[in-house]
C-alpha positions in Angstrom: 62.5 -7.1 157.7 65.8 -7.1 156.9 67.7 -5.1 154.5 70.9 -4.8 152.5 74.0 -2.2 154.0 75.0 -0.4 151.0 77.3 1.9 152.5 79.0 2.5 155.4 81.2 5.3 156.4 83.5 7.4 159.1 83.2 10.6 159.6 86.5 11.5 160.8 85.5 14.8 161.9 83.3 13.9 163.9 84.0 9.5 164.5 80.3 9.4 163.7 79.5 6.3 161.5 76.8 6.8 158.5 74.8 3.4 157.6 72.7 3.7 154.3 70.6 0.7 153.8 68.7 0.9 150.4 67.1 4.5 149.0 65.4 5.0 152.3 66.8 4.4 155.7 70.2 6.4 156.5 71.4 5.7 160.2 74.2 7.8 162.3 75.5 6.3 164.9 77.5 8.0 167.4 81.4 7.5 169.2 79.2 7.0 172.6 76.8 4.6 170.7 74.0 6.2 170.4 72.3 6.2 167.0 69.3 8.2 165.4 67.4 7.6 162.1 68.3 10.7 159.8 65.0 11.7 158.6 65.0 12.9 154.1 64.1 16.2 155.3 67.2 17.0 156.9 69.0 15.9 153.9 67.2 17.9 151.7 67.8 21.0 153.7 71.6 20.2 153.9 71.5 20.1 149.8 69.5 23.7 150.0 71.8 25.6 152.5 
């Protein structure tokens, strides 16, 4: 399935690149290219702390 890239951005701090794709999926990729799905729950925790 594919879906739409709505945003896309740098973090200059850390050169880490944030992919959100619809209300959902939010991917960080890494300088070395590594990547990881950033699960809600994190985000939510972030919002709290």
């Amino acid at each position: 399935m594919y879906v739409p890239v709505e945003i896309v951005r740098l973090d200059e701090r850390t050169g880490n690149v944030i992919l959100i794709t619809g209300e959902e999926i939010l991917i960080e990729i890494y300088p070395n290219g590594d990547w990881r799905f950033v699960d809600e729950s994190e985000l939510q925790n972030h919002d709290n702390g």
